[in-house]
C-alpha positions in Angstrom: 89.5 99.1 103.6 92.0 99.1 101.4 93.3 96.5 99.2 97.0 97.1 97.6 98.3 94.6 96.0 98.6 91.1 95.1 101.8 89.2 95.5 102.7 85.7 93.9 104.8 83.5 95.8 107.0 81.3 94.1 105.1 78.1 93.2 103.6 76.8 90.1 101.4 79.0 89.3 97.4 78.4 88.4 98.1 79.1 84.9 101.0 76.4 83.9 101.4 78.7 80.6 102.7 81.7 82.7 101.5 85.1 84.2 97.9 84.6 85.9 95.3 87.1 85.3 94.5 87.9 89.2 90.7 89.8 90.1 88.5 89.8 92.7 84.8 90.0 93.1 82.6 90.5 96.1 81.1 93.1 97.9 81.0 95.1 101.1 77.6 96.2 103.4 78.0 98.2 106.1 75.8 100.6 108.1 72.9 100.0 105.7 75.0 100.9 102.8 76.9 98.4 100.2 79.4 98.5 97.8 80.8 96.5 95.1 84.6 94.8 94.9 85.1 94.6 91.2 89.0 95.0 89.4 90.2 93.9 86.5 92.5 91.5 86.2 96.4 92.2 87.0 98.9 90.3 85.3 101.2 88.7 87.9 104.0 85.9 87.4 106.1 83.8 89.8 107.6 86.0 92.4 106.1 89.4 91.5 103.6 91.9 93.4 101.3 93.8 91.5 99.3 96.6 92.7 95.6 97.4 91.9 94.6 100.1 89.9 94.4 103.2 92.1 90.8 103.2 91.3 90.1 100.0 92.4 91.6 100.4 95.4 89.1 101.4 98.5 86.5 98.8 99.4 84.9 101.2 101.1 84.7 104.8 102.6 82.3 106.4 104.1 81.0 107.2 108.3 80.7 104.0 110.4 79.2 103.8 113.7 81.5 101.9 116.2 78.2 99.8 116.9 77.6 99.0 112.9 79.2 95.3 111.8 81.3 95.1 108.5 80.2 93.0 106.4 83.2 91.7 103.9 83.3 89.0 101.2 85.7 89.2 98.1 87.0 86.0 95.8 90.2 86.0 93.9 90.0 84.7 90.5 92.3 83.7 87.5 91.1 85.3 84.5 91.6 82.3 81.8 88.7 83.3 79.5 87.5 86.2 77.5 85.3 88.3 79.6 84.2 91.6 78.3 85.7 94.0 81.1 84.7 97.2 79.1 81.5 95.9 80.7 82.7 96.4 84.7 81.2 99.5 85.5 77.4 97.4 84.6 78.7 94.3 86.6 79.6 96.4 89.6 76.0 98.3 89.9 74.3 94.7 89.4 76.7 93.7 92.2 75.5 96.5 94.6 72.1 96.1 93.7 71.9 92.3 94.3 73.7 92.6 97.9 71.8 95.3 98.4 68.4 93.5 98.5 70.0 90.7 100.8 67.5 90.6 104.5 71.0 90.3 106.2 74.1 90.5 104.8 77.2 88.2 105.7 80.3 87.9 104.2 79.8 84.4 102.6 76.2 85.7 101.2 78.1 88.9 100.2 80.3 86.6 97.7 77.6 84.1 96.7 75.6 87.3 95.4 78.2 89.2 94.3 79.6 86.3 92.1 76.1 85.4 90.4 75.7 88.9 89.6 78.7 89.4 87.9 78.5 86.3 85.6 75.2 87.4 84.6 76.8 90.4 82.9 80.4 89.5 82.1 79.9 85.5 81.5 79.8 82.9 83.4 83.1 81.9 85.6 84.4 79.2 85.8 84.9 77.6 89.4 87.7 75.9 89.3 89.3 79.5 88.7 88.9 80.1 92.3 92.2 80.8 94.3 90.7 82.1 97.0 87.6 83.4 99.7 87.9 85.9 102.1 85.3 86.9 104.7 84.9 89.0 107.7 81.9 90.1 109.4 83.0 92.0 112.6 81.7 95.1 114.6 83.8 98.5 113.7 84.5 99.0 117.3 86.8 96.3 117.0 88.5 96.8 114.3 92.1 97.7 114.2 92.8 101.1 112.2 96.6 100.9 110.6 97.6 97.3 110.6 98.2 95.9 107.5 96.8 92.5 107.0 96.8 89.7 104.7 94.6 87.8 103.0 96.9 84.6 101.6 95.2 82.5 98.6 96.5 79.4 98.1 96.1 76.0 97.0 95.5 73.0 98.9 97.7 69.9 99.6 97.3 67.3 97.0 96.9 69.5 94.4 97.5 69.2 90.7 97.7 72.8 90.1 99.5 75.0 92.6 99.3 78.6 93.7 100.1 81.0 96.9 98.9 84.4 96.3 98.7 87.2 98.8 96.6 90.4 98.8 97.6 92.9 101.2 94.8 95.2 102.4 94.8 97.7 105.4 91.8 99.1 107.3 91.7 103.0 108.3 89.3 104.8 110.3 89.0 108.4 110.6 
């Protein structure tokens, strides 16, 4: 899986003082094996699409059974404090370690776990910061190789702050 970019529509944005600091966290089990989503944040502003640092890129690679079930959670964030990103690399392993020692994974455990981990080494984060969940938890065999999907974030009706983000990812199976 591979998530691209981000994409800001043209709303108010989260961050009435400008450019949003856009990240995800979460984390991906599949086949016995998991994997932390951890980037840093991107700078993106009304109307603009970012992409992710190529090294943040790939959610996961590695051999899949047709018969093995992915197990996806991710949540986008706005960045509005000072977290100590030289500190990633730590926050990822604690990720992978704590969904790692889940019984069963799913991809709403996969962000609860992957979220507490990460506050415990860059500081806590502050929940109304959310823009967005995604989860999937479906069986290889089914999934799609090539399409490019979309995962849109955006605020509900009735909101004070407003925001429409979307994150284009694509899966690809060799």
């Amino acid at each position: 899986m591979h998530p691209a970019g981000v994409e800001r529509g043209g709303q108010a944005a989260e961050n009435e003082t400008g450019a949003d600091d856009f990240y995800v966290v979460g984390a991906v089990a599949l086949g016995g094996k998991t994997h932390a989503v951890l980037t840093t944040p991107v700078q993106i502003d009304d109307g603009q699409e970012r992409a992710f640092p190529s090294d943040q890129r790939v959610v996961f690679n590695g051999p899949a059974a047709d018969a093995d079930t992915l197990h996806l959670g991710l949540a986008a964030y706005n960045e509005d404090g000072n977290r100590d990103w030289k500190k990633r690399g730590s926050a990822a392993d604690k990720i992978t370690a704590a969904v790692g020692a889940l019984p069963v994974p799913s991809g709403a455990l996969l962000v609860s776990a992957a979220c507490t981990a990460a506050d415990a080494v860059l500081g806590r984060i502050d929940t109304n910061d959310r823009l967005g969940q995604l989860t999937l938890d479906v069986r290889v065999e089914d999934l799609q190789p090539g399409a490019d999907r979309r995962w849109s974030c955006s605020s509900k009706p009735g909101e004070i702050r407003t925001w429409q983000y979307e994150v284009y990812y694509a899966v690809e199976k060799s």
